[in-house]
C-alpha positions in Angstrom: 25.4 -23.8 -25.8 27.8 -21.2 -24.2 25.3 -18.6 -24.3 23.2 -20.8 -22.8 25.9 -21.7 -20.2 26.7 -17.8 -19.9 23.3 -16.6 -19.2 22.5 -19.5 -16.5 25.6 -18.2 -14.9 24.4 -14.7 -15.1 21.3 -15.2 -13.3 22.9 -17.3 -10.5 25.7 -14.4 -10.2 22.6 -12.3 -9.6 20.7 -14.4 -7.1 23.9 -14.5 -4.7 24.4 -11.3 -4.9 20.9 -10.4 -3.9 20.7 -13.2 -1.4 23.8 -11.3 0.2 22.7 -8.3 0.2 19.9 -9.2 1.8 21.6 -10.5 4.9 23.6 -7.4 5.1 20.9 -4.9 4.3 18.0 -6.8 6.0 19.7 -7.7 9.4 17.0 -6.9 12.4 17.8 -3.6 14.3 15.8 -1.3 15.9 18.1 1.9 14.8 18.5 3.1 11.0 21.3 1.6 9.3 22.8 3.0 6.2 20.6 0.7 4.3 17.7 3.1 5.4 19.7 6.0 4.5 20.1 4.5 1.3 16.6 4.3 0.6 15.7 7.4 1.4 18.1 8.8 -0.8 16.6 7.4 -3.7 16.9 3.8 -4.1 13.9 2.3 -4.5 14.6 -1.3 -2.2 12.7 -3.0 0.3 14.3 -3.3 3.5 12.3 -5.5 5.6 13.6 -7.7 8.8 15.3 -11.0 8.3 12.1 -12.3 9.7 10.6 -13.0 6.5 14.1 -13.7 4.1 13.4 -16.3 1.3 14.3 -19.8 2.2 16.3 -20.0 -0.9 18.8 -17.3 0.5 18.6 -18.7 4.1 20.2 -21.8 2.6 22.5 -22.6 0.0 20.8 -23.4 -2.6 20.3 -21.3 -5.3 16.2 -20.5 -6.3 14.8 -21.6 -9.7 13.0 -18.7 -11.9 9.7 -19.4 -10.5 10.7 -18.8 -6.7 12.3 -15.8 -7.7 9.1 -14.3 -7.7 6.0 -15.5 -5.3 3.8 -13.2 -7.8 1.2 -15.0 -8.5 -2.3 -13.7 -10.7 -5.9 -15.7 -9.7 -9.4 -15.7 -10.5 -11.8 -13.1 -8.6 -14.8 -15.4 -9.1 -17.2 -14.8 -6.5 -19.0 -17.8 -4.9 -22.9 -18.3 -5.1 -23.0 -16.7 -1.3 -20.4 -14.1 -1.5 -22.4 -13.3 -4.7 -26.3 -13.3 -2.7 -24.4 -11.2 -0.2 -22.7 -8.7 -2.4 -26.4 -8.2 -4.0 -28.1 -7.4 -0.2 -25.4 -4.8 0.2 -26.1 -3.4 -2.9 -29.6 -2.1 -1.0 -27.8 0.3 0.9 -27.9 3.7 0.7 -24.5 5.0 -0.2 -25.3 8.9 0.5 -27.0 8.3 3.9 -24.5 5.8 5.0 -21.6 7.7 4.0 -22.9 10.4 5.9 -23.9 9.2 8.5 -20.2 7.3 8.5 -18.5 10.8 7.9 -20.3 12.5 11.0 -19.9 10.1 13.3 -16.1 9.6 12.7 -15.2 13.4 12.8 -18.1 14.8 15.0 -17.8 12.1 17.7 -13.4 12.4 17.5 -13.3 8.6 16.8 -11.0 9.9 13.3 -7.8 9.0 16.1 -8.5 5.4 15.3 -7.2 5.5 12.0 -3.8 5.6 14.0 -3.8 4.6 17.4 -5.4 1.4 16.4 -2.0 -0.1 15.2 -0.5 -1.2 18.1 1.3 -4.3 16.5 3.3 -1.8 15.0 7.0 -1.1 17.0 10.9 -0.5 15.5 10.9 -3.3 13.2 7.8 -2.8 11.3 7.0 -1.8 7.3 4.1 0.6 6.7 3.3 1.7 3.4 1.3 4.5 3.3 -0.4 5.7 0.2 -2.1 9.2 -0.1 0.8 11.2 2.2 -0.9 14.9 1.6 0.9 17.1 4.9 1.7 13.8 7.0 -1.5 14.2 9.5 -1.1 10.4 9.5 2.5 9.5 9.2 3.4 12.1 12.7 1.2 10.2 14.9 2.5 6.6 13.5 5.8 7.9 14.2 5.0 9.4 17.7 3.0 6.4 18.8 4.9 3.3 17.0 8.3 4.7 15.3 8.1 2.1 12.7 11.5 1.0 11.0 10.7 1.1 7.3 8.1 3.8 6.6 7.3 4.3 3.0 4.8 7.2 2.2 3.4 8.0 -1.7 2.5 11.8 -2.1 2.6 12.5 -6.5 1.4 16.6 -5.6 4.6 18.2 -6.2 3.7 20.6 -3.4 3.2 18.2 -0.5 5.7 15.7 -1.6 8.4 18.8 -1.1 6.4 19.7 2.4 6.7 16.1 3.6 10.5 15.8 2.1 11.4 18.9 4.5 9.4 17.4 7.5 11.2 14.2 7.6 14.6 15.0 6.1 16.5 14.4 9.9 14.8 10.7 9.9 16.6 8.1 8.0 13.3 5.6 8.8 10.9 7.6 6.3 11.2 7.6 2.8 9.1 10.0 0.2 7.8 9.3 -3.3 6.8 11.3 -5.8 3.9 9.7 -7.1 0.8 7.9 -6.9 -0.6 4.4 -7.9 -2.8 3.1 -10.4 -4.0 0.4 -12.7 -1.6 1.7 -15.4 1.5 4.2 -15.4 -0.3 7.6 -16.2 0.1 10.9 -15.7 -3.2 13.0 -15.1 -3.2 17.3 -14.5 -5.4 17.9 -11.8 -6.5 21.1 -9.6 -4.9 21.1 -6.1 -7.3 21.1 -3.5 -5.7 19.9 -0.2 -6.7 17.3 0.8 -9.3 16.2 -1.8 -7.2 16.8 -4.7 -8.0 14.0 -7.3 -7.9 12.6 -11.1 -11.6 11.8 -10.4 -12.9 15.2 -10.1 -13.9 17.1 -12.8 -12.2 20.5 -13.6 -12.8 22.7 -16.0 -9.9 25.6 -15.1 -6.8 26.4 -18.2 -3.9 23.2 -17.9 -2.0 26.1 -16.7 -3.5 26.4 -13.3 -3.3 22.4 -13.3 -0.4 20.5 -11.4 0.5 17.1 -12.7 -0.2 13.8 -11.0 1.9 11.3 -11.6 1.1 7.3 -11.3 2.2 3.9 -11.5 1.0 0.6 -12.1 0.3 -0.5 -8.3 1.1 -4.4 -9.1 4.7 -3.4 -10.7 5.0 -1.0 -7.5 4.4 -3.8 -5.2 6.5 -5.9 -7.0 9.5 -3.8 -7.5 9.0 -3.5 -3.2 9.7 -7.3 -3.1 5.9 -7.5 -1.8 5.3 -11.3 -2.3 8.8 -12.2 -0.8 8.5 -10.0 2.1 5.2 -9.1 4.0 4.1 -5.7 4.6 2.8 -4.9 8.2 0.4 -2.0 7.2 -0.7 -0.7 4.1 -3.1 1.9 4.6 -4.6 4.3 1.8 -6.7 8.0 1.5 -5.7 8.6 -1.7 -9.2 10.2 -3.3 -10.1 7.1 -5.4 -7.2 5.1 -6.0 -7.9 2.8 -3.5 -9.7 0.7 -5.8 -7.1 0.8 -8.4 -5.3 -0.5 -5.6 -7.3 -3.6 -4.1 -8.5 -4.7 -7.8 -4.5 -5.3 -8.0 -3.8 -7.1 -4.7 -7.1 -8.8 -4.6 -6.4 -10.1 -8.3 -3.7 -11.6 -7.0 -1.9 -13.1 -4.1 -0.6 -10.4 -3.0 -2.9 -9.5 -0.2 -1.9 -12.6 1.2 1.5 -10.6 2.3 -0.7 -7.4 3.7 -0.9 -8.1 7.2 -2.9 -4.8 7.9 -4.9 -3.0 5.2 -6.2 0.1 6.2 -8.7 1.9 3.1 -10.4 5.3 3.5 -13.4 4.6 1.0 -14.6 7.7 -1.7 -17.2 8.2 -3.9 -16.8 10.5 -6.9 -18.6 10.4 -10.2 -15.5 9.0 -11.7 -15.2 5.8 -10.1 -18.5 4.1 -11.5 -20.2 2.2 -9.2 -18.6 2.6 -6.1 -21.4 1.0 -3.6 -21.1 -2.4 -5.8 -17.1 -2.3 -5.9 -17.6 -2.0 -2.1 -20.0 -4.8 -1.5 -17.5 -6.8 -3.9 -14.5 -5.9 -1.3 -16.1 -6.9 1.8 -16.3 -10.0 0.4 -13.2 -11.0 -1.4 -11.1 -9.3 2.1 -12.8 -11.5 4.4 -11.4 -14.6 2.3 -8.1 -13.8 4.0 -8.4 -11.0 6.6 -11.0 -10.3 9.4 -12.3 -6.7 10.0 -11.3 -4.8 12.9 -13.3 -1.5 12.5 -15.5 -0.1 9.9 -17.5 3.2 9.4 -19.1 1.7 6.1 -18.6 2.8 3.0 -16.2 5.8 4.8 -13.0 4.0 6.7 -12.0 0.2 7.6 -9.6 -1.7 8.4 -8.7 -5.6 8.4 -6.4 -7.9 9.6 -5.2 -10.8 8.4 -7.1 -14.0 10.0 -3.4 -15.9 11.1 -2.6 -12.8 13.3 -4.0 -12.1 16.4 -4.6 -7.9 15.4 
Protein backbone atom coordinates (compact mmCIF):
# COMPACT_ATOMS: atom_id res chain seq x y z
CA UNK A 1 0.00 0.00 0.00
CA UNK A 2 2.83 2.52 0.56
CA UNK A 3 4.33 1.83 -2.63
CA UNK A 4 1.24 2.33 -3.96
CA UNK A 5 0.77 5.58 -1.98
CA UNK A 6 4.49 6.51 -2.97
CA UNK A 7 4.15 6.16 -6.66
CA UNK A 8 0.69 8.13 -6.85
CA UNK A 9 2.57 10.79 -5.12
CA UNK A 10 5.33 10.50 -7.60
CA UNK A 11 3.30 11.06 -10.50
CA UNK A 12 1.34 14.03 -9.05
CA UNK A 13 4.94 15.53 -7.93
CA UNK A 14 5.56 15.32 -11.71
CA UNK A 15 2.36 16.76 -13.11
CA UNK A 16 2.96 20.10 -10.97
CA UNK A 17 6.03 20.39 -11.84
CA UNK A 18 5.28 20.22 -15.56
CA UNK A 19 2.16 22.20 -15.16
CA UNK A 20 4.66 24.94 -13.74
CA UNK A 21 6.90 24.89 -15.98
CA UNK A 22 4.76 25.28 -18.43
CA UNK A 23 3.39 28.65 -17.28
CA UNK A 24 6.93 29.87 -16.97
CA UNK A 25 8.39 28.38 -20.09
CA UNK A 26 5.18 28.76 -22.30
CA UNK A 27 4.18 32.52 -21.34
CA UNK A 28 3.26 34.46 -24.82
CA UNK A 29 6.00 36.82 -26.08
CA UNK A 30 6.97 37.85 -29.22
CA UNK A 31 10.98 37.87 -28.28
CA UNK A 32 13.11 34.62 -27.41
CA UNK A 33 13.15 33.82 -23.88
CA UNK A 34 15.67 31.63 -22.35
CA UNK A 35 13.22 28.86 -22.76
CA UNK A 36 14.10 29.13 -26.53
CA UNK A 37 17.68 29.31 -25.88
CA UNK A 38 17.18 26.31 -23.96
CA UNK A 39 15.83 24.40 -26.73
CA UNK A 40 18.20 25.18 -29.05
CA UNK A 41 20.79 24.06 -26.92
CA UNK A 42 19.70 20.65 -26.88
CA UNK A 43 16.66 20.10 -24.94
CA UNK A 44 14.29 18.46 -26.86
CA UNK A 45 10.79 20.53 -25.34
CA UNK A 46 7.93 22.00 -26.88
CA UNK A 47 7.55 25.58 -26.29
CA UNK A 48 4.32 26.62 -27.58
CA UNK A 49 2.09 29.85 -26.48
CA UNK A 50 -0.18 29.55 -23.44
CA UNK A 51 -2.82 29.70 -25.99
CA UNK A 52 -3.25 26.13 -26.18
CA UNK A 53 -2.08 24.94 -22.18
CA UNK A 54 -3.96 21.84 -20.93
CA UNK A 55 -7.01 22.64 -18.92
CA UNK A 56 -5.75 20.47 -16.24
CA UNK A 57 -2.67 22.92 -15.62
CA UNK A 58 -4.83 26.07 -16.15
CA UNK A 59 -6.70 24.90 -13.01
CA UNK A 60 -5.97 23.17 -9.98
CA UNK A 61 -6.78 20.10 -10.45
CA UNK A 62 -4.37 17.56 -11.04
CA UNK A 63 -4.95 15.37 -14.61
CA UNK A 64 -5.68 11.59 -14.50
CA UNK A 65 -3.18 9.23 -16.64
CA UNK A 66 -5.34 9.27 -19.52
CA UNK A 67 -5.44 13.26 -20.02
CA UNK A 68 -1.87 13.11 -19.61
CA UNK A 69 -1.68 12.21 -23.06
CA UNK A 70 -4.53 13.25 -25.84
CA UNK A 71 -2.64 10.37 -28.01
CA UNK A 72 -5.04 8.68 -29.35
CA UNK A 73 -4.64 5.52 -32.33
CA UNK A 74 -8.00 5.07 -34.83
CA UNK A 75 -9.14 3.05 -37.62
CA UNK A 76 -8.11 4.28 -41.28
CA UNK A 77 -11.21 2.51 -42.80
CA UNK A 78 -12.16 4.17 -45.81
CA UNK A 79 -15.90 4.79 -46.54
CA UNK A 80 -17.74 3.24 -49.61
CA UNK A 81 -17.26 6.84 -51.45
CA UNK A 82 -13.85 7.86 -50.24
CA UNK A 83 -13.10 4.30 -51.41
CA UNK A 84 -15.08 4.78 -55.30
CA UNK A 85 -13.02 7.94 -55.30
CA UNK A 86 -9.63 6.75 -54.33
CA UNK A 87 -10.24 4.04 -57.27
CA UNK A 88 -11.00 7.10 -60.10
CA UNK A 89 -7.73 8.63 -58.93
CA UNK A 90 -6.04 5.63 -59.37
CA UNK A 91 -6.64 6.30 -63.41
CA UNK A 92 -4.16 8.98 -63.39
CA UNK A 93 -1.14 9.10 -64.94
CA UNK A 94 1.50 9.52 -62.25
CA UNK A 95 4.52 10.36 -64.83
CA UNK A 96 2.56 12.87 -66.97
CA UNK A 97 0.99 14.51 -64.00
CA UNK A 98 4.01 14.77 -62.05
CA UNK A 99 5.50 16.38 -64.87
CA UNK A 100 3.48 18.32 -65.94
CA UNK A 101 3.19 19.37 -61.88
CA UNK A 102 7.00 19.82 -61.72
CA UNK A 103 7.19 22.18 -64.87
CA UNK A 104 4.58 24.27 -64.15
CA UNK A 105 5.69 24.95 -60.48
CA UNK A 106 9.43 25.74 -61.36
CA UNK A 107 9.15 26.89 -65.10
CA UNK A 108 6.19 29.26 -64.35
CA UNK A 109 8.13 30.63 -60.64
CA UNK A 110 4.86 29.66 -58.76
CA UNK A 111 7.73 27.33 -56.38
CA UNK A 112 7.51 30.93 -54.03
CA UNK A 113 4.20 29.59 -52.88
CA UNK A 114 5.48 26.92 -50.86
CA UNK A 115 6.36 29.97 -48.53
CA UNK A 116 4.69 33.11 -49.06
CA UNK A 117 1.39 31.30 -48.80
CA UNK A 118 1.62 31.20 -44.85
CA UNK A 119 0.52 34.30 -43.95
CA UNK A 120 -1.17 33.11 -40.58
CA UNK A 121 2.15 32.63 -39.49
CA UNK A 122 3.64 35.87 -37.17
CA UNK A 123 5.96 35.85 -33.67
CA UNK A 124 4.02 33.42 -31.87
CA UNK A 125 3.71 30.62 -34.21
CA UNK A 126 5.30 26.71 -34.25
CA UNK A 127 6.53 25.39 -37.56
CA UNK A 128 7.95 22.21 -37.85
CA UNK A 129 9.77 21.63 -40.72
CA UNK A 130 10.96 18.28 -41.87
CA UNK A 131 13.57 17.82 -44.74
CA UNK A 132 15.91 21.15 -43.72
CA UNK A 133 18.73 20.40 -46.59
CA UNK A 134 20.62 24.33 -46.88
CA UNK A 135 17.43 26.20 -45.38
CA UNK A 136 15.97 27.43 -48.97
CA UNK A 137 12.70 27.18 -47.04
CA UNK A 138 13.39 28.05 -43.45
CA UNK A 139 15.25 31.88 -44.71
CA UNK A 140 12.14 32.96 -46.44
CA UNK A 141 9.79 31.81 -43.38
CA UNK A 142 11.97 33.71 -41.28
CA UNK A 143 12.20 36.85 -43.59
CA UNK A 144 8.50 36.86 -44.33
CA UNK A 145 6.80 35.58 -40.88
CA UNK A 146 9.80 35.32 -38.06
CA UNK A 147 7.92 32.53 -36.43
CA UNK A 148 8.60 32.00 -32.56
CA UNK A 149 9.24 28.34 -32.25
CA UNK A 150 10.91 26.98 -35.52
CA UNK A 151 11.84 23.37 -35.41
CA UNK A 152 13.79 22.09 -38.59
CA UNK A 153 14.86 18.07 -39.04
CA UNK A 154 18.03 17.71 -41.36
CA UNK A 155 19.73 13.71 -40.37
CA UNK A 156 22.69 14.61 -43.42
CA UNK A 157 25.50 15.32 -41.12
CA UNK A 158 26.67 17.82 -43.72
CA UNK A 159 23.69 20.10 -43.90
CA UNK A 160 22.62 19.75 -40.40
CA UNK A 161 26.27 21.39 -39.47
CA UNK A 162 25.55 24.05 -42.57
CA UNK A 163 22.08 24.93 -41.12
CA UNK A 164 23.57 24.85 -37.33
CA UNK A 165 26.17 27.69 -38.43
CA UNK A 166 23.42 29.61 -40.42
CA UNK A 167 21.12 30.03 -37.48
CA UNK A 168 23.44 29.88 -34.53
CA UNK A 169 22.73 34.00 -33.65
CA UNK A 170 18.85 33.04 -33.58
CA UNK A 171 17.61 31.65 -30.39
CA UNK A 172 13.94 31.00 -32.38
CA UNK A 173 15.40 28.09 -34.56
CA UNK A 174 16.34 24.88 -33.36
CA UNK A 175 18.30 21.99 -35.49
CA UNK A 176 17.99 18.27 -35.34
CA UNK A 177 20.02 15.71 -36.39
CA UNK A 178 17.81 13.34 -37.86
CA UNK A 179 14.99 12.33 -39.88
CA UNK A 180 11.58 10.52 -39.30
CA UNK A 181 10.19 7.27 -39.97
CA UNK A 182 7.79 4.51 -39.21
CA UNK A 183 10.58 2.97 -36.94
CA UNK A 184 13.91 4.25 -35.38
CA UNK A 185 16.50 3.22 -38.08
CA UNK A 186 19.53 4.09 -39.37
CA UNK A 187 20.08 3.75 -43.21
CA UNK A 188 23.76 4.78 -45.20
CA UNK A 189 22.81 6.57 -48.12
CA UNK A 190 24.83 8.59 -51.01
CA UNK A 191 24.58 12.37 -50.62
CA UNK A 192 23.06 13.97 -53.40
CA UNK A 193 21.82 17.54 -52.42
CA UNK A 194 18.88 17.89 -52.38
CA UNK A 195 17.51 14.44 -53.49
CA UNK A 196 19.54 12.51 -51.14
CA UNK A 197 17.34 9.54 -49.88
CA UNK A 198 16.98 5.86 -48.17
CA UNK A 199 14.75 5.18 -51.31
CA UNK A 200 17.30 5.28 -53.92
CA UNK A 201 19.24 2.61 -54.82
CA UNK A 202 23.06 2.88 -54.56
CA UNK A 203 25.42 0.55 -55.43
CA UNK A 204 28.86 2.71 -54.35
CA UNK A 205 31.48 1.00 -51.20
CA UNK A 206 29.61 1.93 -47.42
CA UNK A 207 32.62 3.96 -47.33
CA UNK A 208 31.50 6.73 -49.66
CA UNK A 209 27.98 6.32 -47.82
CA UNK A 210 26.99 8.93 -45.04
CA UNK A 211 24.48 7.66 -42.45
CA UNK A 212 20.94 8.71 -42.12
CA UNK A 213 19.62 8.60 -39.03
CA UNK A 214 15.64 8.30 -38.11
CA UNK A 215 13.05 8.12 -35.65
CA UNK A 216 9.74 6.81 -35.16
CA UNK A 217 7.60 9.94 -36.35
CA UNK A 218 4.60 9.17 -33.72
CA UNK A 219 7.15 8.95 -30.63
CA UNK A 220 8.72 12.31 -32.24
CA UNK A 221 5.45 13.93 -32.26
CA UNK A 222 4.71 12.83 -29.02
CA UNK A 223 7.90 13.55 -27.18
CA UNK A 224 6.91 17.44 -28.92
CA UNK A 225 3.79 17.39 -26.72
CA UNK A 226 1.85 17.25 -30.26
CA UNK A 227 -1.72 16.24 -29.07
CA UNK A 228 -1.50 18.70 -26.08
CA UNK A 229 -0.35 21.61 -27.98
CA UNK A 230 -1.18 22.35 -31.78
CA UNK A 231 1.34 22.80 -34.35
CA UNK A 232 0.75 25.81 -36.83
CA UNK A 233 2.70 24.36 -39.83
CA UNK A 234 4.15 21.23 -40.47
CA UNK A 235 5.45 21.07 -43.79
CA UNK A 236 7.76 18.20 -45.34
CA UNK A 237 10.42 17.58 -48.64
CA UNK A 238 12.06 14.98 -47.21
CA UNK A 239 12.52 12.40 -50.40
CA UNK A 240 9.87 9.92 -49.28
CA UNK A 241 9.34 10.13 -45.84
CA UNK A 242 6.45 11.95 -46.13
CA UNK A 243 4.38 8.94 -46.15
CA UNK A 244 6.04 7.43 -43.23
CA UNK A 245 4.89 10.59 -41.83
CA UNK A 246 1.03 11.01 -42.67
CA UNK A 247 0.45 7.01 -42.31
CA UNK A 248 1.42 8.10 -38.45
CA UNK A 249 -0.67 11.25 -37.98
CA UNK A 250 -3.45 10.04 -40.16
CA UNK A 251 -3.52 6.76 -38.06
CA UNK A 252 -4.19 8.70 -35.35
CA UNK A 253 -5.48 11.89 -33.96
CA UNK A 254 -2.84 13.65 -34.31
CA UNK A 255 -3.54 15.54 -37.50
CA UNK A 256 -6.28 16.88 -35.61
CA UNK A 257 -3.46 19.30 -33.85
CA UNK A 258 -1.75 20.16 -37.47
CA UNK A 259 -3.28 23.33 -38.37
CA UNK A 260 -1.22 23.53 -41.69
CA UNK A 261 0.24 20.58 -43.44
CA UNK A 262 2.40 21.37 -46.14
CA UNK A 263 3.74 17.76 -48.18
CA UNK A 264 6.14 17.85 -51.28
CA UNK A 265 4.93 14.44 -52.82
CA UNK A 266 7.90 11.80 -54.49
CA UNK A 267 7.94 8.97 -56.31
CA UNK A 268 10.81 6.52 -56.10
CA UNK A 269 10.86 2.79 -56.79
CA UNK A 270 11.06 2.31 -53.10
CA UNK A 271 7.97 3.55 -51.88
CA UNK A 272 5.51 0.98 -53.65
CA UNK A 273 2.66 2.39 -54.88
CA UNK A 274 2.82 5.88 -54.55
CA UNK A 275 -0.14 7.01 -56.98
CA UNK A 276 -2.65 4.81 -54.60
CA UNK A 277 -1.05 6.10 -51.21
CA UNK A 278 -1.77 9.44 -52.84
CA UNK A 279 -5.35 8.90 -53.87
CA UNK A 280 -5.71 7.39 -50.15
CA UNK A 281 -4.38 10.92 -48.67
CA UNK A 282 -6.56 13.18 -50.52
CA UNK A 283 -9.17 11.45 -48.99
CA UNK A 284 -8.45 10.71 -45.34
CA UNK A 285 -6.97 14.88 -45.22
CA UNK A 286 -10.09 16.25 -46.45
CA UNK A 287 -11.83 14.48 -43.28
CA UNK A 288 -10.35 17.27 -41.27
CA UNK A 289 -8.56 19.83 -43.38
CA UNK A 290 -9.50 21.62 -46.76
CA UNK A 291 -6.86 22.15 -49.57
CA UNK A 292 -5.47 25.34 -50.22
CA UNK A 293 -3.14 24.61 -53.29
CA UNK A 294 -2.08 21.59 -55.12
CA UNK A 295 0.21 20.79 -58.03
CA UNK A 296 -0.91 17.04 -57.91
CA UNK A 297 0.93 14.35 -57.15
CA UNK A 298 4.11 17.18 -56.78
CA UNK A 299 3.27 19.85 -53.76
CA UNK A 300 0.03 20.67 -51.56
CA UNK A 301 -1.02 22.06 -48.89
CA UNK A 302 -4.27 21.99 -46.49
CA UNK A 303 -5.72 23.68 -43.79
CA UNK A 304 -7.57 22.67 -41.18
CA UNK A 305 -11.58 23.18 -41.94
CA UNK A 306 -12.18 25.31 -38.25
CA UNK A 307 -9.57 27.97 -39.47
CA UNK A 308 -10.11 30.38 -41.81
CA UNK A 309 -6.35 29.72 -43.88
Amino acid sequence: MRQDYAKIGIVVVTVLIICVLMFHLYGRTNNPSSADYEIKSGNLVFAPSDRSLPKACKSSAIPLQHEISRYAKKQRQLTESEKSAVSVCRKRDLKQEHKRSWDTFFTNKIEYIRWNNHTYLNGDSTVIEVGGNVGTFSDNLQRLFRPRRYIILEPMKRFFDMLVSKYRSMSNIVVLNFGLSSEDRIDWVKVDGGSTSRFLPNKIPKNLLAPLRQVNSTNFFLSMAVGFFEVDLLTMNCEGCEYDILDAILDSNLINYFRHVQISFHHLNGLGDTLDRWCQYQQLLSRTHRLIYQYPLFWESWTRKDLKQ
